[in-house]
N, C-alpha and C positions, 0 to 999 in steps of 0.2 A: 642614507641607507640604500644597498642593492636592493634593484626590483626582483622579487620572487623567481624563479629561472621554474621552468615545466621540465616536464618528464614524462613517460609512460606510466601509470600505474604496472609493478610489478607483483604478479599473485604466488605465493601465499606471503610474500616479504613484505609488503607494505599492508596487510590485512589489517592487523593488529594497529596501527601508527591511522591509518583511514577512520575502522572506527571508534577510535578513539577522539578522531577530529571532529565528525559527526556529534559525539554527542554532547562535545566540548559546546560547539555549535546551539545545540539544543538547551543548553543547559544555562548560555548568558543570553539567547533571545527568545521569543514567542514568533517558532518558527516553524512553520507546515511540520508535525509528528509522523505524516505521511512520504515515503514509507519507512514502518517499523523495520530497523537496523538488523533483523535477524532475517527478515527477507533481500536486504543489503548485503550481506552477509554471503546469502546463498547466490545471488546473483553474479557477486564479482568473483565467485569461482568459475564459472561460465561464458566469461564475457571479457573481451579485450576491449570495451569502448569506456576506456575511463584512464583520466589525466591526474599527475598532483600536481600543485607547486609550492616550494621550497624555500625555505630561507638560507639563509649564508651558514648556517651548523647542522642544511639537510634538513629539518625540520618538516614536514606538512605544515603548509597555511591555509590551501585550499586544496579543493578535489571537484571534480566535474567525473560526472558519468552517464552515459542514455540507456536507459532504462527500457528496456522490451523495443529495442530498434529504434525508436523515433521520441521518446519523452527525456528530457535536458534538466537535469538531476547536477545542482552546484550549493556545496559547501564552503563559508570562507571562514578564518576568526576574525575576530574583529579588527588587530594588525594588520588586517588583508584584505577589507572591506573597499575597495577602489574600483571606481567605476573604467576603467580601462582594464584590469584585470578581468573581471569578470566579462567586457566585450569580448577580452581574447579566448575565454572558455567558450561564450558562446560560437564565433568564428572558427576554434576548433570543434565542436560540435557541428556546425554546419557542412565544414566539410567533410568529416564522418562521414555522416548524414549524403552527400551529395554521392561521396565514392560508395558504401554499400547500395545505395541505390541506381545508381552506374550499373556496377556489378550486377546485378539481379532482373538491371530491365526496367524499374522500378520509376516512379515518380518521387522526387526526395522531399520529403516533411520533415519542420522537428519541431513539436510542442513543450513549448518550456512555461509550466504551470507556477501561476504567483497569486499569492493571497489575496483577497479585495483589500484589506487592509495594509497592505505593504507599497505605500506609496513611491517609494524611494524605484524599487526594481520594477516598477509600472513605467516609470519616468525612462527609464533608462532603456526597456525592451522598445518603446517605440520611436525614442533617439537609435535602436541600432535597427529600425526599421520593421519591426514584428507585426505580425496583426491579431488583435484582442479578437476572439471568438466568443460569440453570446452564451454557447454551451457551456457549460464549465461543471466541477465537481462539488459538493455540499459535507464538508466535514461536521459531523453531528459527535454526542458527546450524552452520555446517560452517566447522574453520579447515581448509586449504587445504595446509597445512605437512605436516600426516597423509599417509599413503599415500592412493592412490586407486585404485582398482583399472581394469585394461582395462576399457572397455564392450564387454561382448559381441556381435556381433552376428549375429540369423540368418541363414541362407544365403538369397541372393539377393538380399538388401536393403544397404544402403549409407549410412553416418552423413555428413554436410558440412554445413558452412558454408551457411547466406539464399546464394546467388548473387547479389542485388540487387534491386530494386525494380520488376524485371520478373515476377519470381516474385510479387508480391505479392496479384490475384487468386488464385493458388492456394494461399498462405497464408490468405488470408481463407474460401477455400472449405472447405478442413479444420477452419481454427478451429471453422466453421459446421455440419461433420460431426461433429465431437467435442465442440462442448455447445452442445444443442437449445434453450440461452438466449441464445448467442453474438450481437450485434448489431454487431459492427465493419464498417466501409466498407474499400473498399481506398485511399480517402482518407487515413481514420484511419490505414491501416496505413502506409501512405508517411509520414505526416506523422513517426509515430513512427520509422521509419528512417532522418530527418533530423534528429533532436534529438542533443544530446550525448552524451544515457542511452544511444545506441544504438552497437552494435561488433558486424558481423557475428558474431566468434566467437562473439560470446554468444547467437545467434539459429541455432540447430542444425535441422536434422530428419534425417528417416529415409524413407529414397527406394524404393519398394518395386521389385521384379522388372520392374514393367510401365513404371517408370520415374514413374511417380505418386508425389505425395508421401505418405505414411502417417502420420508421426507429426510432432512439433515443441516442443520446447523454448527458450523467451523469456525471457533473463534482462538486466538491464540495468543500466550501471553507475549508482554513488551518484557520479556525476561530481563536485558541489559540494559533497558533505560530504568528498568524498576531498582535493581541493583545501581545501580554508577549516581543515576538522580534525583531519586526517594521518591519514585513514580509507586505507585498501586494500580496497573492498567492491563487492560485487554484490550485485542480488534475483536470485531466483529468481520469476520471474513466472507464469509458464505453464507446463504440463505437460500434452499432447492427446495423442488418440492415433484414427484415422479408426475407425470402431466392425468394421470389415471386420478390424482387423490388431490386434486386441486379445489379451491373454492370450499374446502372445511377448514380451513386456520391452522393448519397444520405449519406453517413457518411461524405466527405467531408463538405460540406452542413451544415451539424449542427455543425461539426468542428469549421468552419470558424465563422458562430452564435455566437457561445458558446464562442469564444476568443473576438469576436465582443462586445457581451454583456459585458465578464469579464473586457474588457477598458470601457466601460461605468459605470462599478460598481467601478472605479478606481485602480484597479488591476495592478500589473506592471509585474507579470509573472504566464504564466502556467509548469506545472507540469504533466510528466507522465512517464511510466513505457512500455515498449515494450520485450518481450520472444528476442535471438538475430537469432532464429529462425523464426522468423516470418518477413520477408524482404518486405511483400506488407503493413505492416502496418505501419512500416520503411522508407517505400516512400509515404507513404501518411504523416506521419505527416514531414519528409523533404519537402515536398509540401505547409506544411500550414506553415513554416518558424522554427519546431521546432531544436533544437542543440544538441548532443552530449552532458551532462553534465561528466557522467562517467561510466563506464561496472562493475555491479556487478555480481563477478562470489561464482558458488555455493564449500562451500569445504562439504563433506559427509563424514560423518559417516554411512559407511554399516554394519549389521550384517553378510549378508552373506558374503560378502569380505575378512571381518575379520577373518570368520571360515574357509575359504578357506587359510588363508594364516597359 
């Protein structure tokens, strides 16, 4: 049989054929859920850094893409599961990776994140010479079926429902109080209140005395993996809280809501994503009943590394 021949991904033609490969993917292994395909979705409209490859009737077998500049994002089926293939995605992702950071000045990284439990592509990222970073990500997993407790709330403040898209500069200005890296437009934030992934309930905050917003909680359905692969899911997206109204529980609060709401929406599990450096956010959602699903850690590709050695 011919080996798979690459290509540029072309957008919006290959859109459809992509993710439909993804969730082809998803759907014969137990394979990082991370990220949900509607932020996939949004991304490769924006983004020339993504390859397929093909079989002999044109088909997708795989796809590679870098995700927010530097993370190495590879889909294969399982016809296309070969360890030389996927070296060549990495290698084209490297030098990606080497030319936009050429271009900018820049020092070239590219973190390609792999399961603790995926031995196969552990083996093989440091055959192609990567180095395992002790940082890594913490996939947690809350089923819905469990109890859940009331969210409490302090006196004078008030838990509801986004009101709609008029609200949305004062979402965006909280985002922007509660982390000093925050870049959203109240574009972005509309544009996202129009997509599929979006359902008021799952868009909570917390309204203080003065009638200001204070805190906010962002989680969004897994709309087409729930359809295609008889998923019942949500993320857990966001968790803020304005730095004035800190230290009352106000992100547990909408937490608790927000998973509240998702069994009312008939949901059977949430979904989220935790730094394994960040140990108070670790004990909050162990608090709200979430589990360990699996630790992904980063393997890196450095330039300077490289040139050192």
């Amino acid at each position: 049989m011919k080996p798979p021949a690459s290509r540029p991904y072309r957008h919006p033609d290959d859109l459809r054929s992509v993710i439909d490969l993804i969730l082809a993917c998803r759907a014969e292994d137990r394979i990082d859920p991370w990220p949900p395909v509607h932020d996939i979705r949004t991304r490769l409209g924006a983004s020339d850094d993504a390859r397929l490859w093909i079989d002999e009737r044109d088909r997708p077998v795989a796809f590679a893409m870098i995700w927010e500049g530097n993370v190495f994002l590879y889909f294969a089926l399982p016809c296309a599961r070969d360890e030389t293939l996927e070296a060549q995605a990495i290698a084209w992702a490297t030098a990606q990776t080497r030319a936009s950071a050429e271009q900018h000045g820049e020092r070239a990284v590219l973190c390609v994140p792999v399961r603790d439990d995926d031995p196969y592509r552990v083996a093989l990222l440091a055959r192609t010479g990567l180095r395992r970073e002790e940082w890594h990500m913490i996939r947690m997993r809350r089923w819905l079926h469990l109890p859940i407790a009331d969210p409490p709330i302090p006196p004078g403040f008030a838990l509801r429902s986004v009101a709609g898209e008029s609200e949305a500069p004062a979402l965006v200005d909280l985002h922007h109080a509660a982390f000093a890296t925050a870049s959203e437009t109240v574009a972005e934030r509309v544009n996202w209140m129009r997509s599929p992934a979006y359902d008021s309930r799952l868009d909570v905050v917390a309204v203080a005395p003065d009638g200001s917003l204070a805190a906010f909680c962002r989680c969004s359905l897994c709309a087409e993996e729930n359809a295609r692969l008889g998923f019942a899911s949500a993320w857990v997206d966001l968790i803020g809280v304005h730095p004035a109204y800190r230290h009352r529980g106000l992100g547990r609060s909408l937490l608790l809501l927000a998973l509240r709401n998702m069994r009312d929406m008939g949901l059977t599990q949430a979904l989220l994503s935790v730094g394994s450096w960040n140990t108070l956010a670790q004990r909050l959602f162990e608090s709200c009943g979430f589990c360990v699903v699996c630790r992904v850690f980063w393997h890196v590709y450095d330039e300077e590394m490289e040139m050192a050695i």
